[in-house]
C-alpha positions as CSV (number, residue, x, y, z in Angstrom):
1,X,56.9,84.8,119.7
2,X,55.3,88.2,120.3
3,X,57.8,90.9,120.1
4,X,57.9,94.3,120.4
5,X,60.1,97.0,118.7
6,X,60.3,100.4,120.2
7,X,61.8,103.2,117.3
8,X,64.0,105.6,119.6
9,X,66.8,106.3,117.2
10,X,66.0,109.9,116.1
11,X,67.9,112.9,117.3
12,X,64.5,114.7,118.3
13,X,65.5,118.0,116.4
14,X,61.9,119.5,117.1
15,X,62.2,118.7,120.8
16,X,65.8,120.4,120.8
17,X,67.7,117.4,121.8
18,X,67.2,114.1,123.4
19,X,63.6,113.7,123.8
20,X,64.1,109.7,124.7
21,X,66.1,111.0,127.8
22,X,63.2,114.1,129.3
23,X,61.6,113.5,132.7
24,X,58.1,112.3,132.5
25,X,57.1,112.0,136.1
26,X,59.5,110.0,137.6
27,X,61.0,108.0,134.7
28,X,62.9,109.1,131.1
29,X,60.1,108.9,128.4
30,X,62.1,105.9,126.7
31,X,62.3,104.0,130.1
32,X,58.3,104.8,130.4
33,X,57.5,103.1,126.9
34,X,59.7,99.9,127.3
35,X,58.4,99.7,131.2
36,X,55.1,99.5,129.4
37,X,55.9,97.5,126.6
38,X,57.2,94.5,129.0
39,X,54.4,94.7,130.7
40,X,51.8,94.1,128.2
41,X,51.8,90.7,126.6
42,X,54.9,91.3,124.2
43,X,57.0,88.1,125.0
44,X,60.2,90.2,123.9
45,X,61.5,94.0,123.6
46,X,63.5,95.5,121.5
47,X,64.6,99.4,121.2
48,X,66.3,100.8,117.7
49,X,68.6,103.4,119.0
50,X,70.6,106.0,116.9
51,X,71.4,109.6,118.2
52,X,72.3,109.8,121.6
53,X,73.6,106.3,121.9
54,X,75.2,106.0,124.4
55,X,73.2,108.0,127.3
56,X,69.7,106.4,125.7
57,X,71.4,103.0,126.1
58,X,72.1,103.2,129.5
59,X,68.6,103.7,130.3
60,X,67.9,100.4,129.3
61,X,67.6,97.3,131.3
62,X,69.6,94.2,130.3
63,X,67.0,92.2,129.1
64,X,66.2,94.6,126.6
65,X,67.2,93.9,123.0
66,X,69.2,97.2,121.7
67,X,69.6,97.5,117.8
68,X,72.0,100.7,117.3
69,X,71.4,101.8,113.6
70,X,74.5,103.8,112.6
71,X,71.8,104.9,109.6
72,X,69.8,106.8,112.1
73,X,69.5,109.8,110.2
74,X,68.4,108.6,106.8
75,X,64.9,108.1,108.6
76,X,62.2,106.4,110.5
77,X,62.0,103.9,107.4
78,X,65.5,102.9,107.6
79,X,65.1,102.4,111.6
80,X,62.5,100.5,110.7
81,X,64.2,98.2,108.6
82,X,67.1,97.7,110.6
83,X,65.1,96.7,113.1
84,X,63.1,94.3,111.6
85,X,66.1,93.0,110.2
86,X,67.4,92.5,113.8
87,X,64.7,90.2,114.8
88,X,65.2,86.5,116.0
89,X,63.5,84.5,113.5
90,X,61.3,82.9,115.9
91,X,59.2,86.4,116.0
92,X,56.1,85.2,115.0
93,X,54.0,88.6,115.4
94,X,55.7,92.4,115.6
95,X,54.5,95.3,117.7
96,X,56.0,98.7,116.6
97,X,55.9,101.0,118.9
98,X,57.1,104.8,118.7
99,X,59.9,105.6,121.7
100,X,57.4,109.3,122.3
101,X,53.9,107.5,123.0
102,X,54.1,108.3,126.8
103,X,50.0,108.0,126.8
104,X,50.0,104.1,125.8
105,X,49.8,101.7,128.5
106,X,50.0,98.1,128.9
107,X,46.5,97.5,128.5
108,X,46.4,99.8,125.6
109,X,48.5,97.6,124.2
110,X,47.2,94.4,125.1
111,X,44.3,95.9,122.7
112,X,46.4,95.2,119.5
113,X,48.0,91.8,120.9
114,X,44.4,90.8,121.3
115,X,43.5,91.5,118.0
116,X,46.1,90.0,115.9
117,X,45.3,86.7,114.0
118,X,48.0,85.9,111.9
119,X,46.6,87.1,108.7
120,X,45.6,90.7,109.6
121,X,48.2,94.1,110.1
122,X,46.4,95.1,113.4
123,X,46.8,99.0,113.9
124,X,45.8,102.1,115.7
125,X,43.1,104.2,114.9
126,X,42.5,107.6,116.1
127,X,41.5,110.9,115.2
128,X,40.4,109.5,111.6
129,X,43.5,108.1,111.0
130,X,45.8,104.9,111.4
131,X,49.0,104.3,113.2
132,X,51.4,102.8,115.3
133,X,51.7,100.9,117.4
134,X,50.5,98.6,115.2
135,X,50.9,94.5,115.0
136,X,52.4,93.0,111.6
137,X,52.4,89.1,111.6
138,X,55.3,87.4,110.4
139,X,54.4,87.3,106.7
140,X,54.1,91.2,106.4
141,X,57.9,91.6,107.4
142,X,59.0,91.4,103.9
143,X,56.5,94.5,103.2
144,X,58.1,96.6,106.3
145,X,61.5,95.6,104.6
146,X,60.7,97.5,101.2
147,X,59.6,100.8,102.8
148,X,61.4,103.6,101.8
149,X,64.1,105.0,104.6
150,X,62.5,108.5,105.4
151,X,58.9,106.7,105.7
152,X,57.5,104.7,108.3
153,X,54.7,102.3,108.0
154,X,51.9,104.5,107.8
155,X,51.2,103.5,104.3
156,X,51.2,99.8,104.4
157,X,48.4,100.9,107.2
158,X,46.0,102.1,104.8
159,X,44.6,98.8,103.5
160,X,45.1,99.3,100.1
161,X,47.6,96.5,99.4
162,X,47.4,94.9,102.8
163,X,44.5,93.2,104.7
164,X,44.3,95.8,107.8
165,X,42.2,95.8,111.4
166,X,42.1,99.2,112.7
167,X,41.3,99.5,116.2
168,X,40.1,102.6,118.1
169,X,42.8,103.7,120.2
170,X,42.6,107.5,121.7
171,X,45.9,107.2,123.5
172,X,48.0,106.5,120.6
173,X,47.4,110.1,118.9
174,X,50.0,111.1,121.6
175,X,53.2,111.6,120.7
176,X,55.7,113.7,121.4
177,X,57.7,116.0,119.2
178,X,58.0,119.7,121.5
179,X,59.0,120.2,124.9
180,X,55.3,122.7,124.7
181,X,53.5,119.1,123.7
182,X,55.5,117.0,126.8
183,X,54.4,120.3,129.7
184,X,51.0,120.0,127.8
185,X,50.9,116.0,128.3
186,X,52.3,116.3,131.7
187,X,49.8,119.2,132.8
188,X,46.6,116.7,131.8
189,X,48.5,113.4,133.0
190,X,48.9,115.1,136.6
């Protein structure tokens, strides 16, 4: 099964509060990405929450999966984990997807499912680096569990230890971490 895992758990201290819950158009950023993510060719969603449970839960539709990490703060690593931890052990193939990438969109994502054969970490690549979202088959989970808890998986994307497939992906260097970067993103997107 293809699954995707959105990391939304942070309290979004540079943002000044709960980033997952700000107006993007006519949808909560949070809502946007797992909108998205359902519509691509993940065959599951999951969301790691942590900060803001309860009001970033209810934003989320039944047939989500929800993973609240009561670790939250000790980092994106330990979301991470947890959430990988979480995962039905059918989960052949895991998308991770940041819960502030309001520029990907299905198809941007269908880009990485596409990609993925079984053997490879398939990642995004942009402005000369590599990111998330990024596609770790089933074998790599073990690696995702050792990462420490204030990393994320940035450096099992640098091919060093791992067999990697960076794919060019413009939309993924957006993220959002200021209310100055989501009036910026909204300003262009309109």
């Amino acid at each position: 099964m293809r699954y995707c895992l959105i990391l939304a758990a942070g309290a979004g201290r540079r943002f000044g509060g709960a980033k997952q819950l700000a107006n993007v158009g006519q949808e909560a950023m949070l809502s946007r990405i797992v909108r998205h993510c359902q519509a691509s060719q993940a065959q599951r969603v999951g969301v790691v929450i942590g900060a803001y449970r309860d009001a970033v839960r209810s934003l989320l539709p039944s047939h989500v999966d929800v993973f609240y990490n009561s670790g939250w703060e000790q980092g994106i690593g330990h979301s991470l984990k947890f959430g990988v931890s979480q995962l039905p052990t059918s989960v052949s193939s895991l998308m991770v997807v940041l819960g502030d990438q309001v520029a990907l969109l299905p198809d941007t994502l269908n880009t990485l499912w596409r990609a993925c054969d079984g053997q490879h970490i398939v990642c995004s690549s942009y402005e000369q680096q590599r990111g998330v979202p990024a596609v770790f088959p089933a074998p790599m989970f073990e690696h995702l569990l050792a990462l420490p808890d204030d990393r994320g998986a940035k450096a099992l994307l640098k091919g060093e230890r791992l067999p990697v497939n960076p794919v060019s992906m413009p939309l993924a260097a957006t993220d959002i971490d200021t209310t100055v970067q989501l009036q910026a993103w909204l300003n262009q997107s309109t």
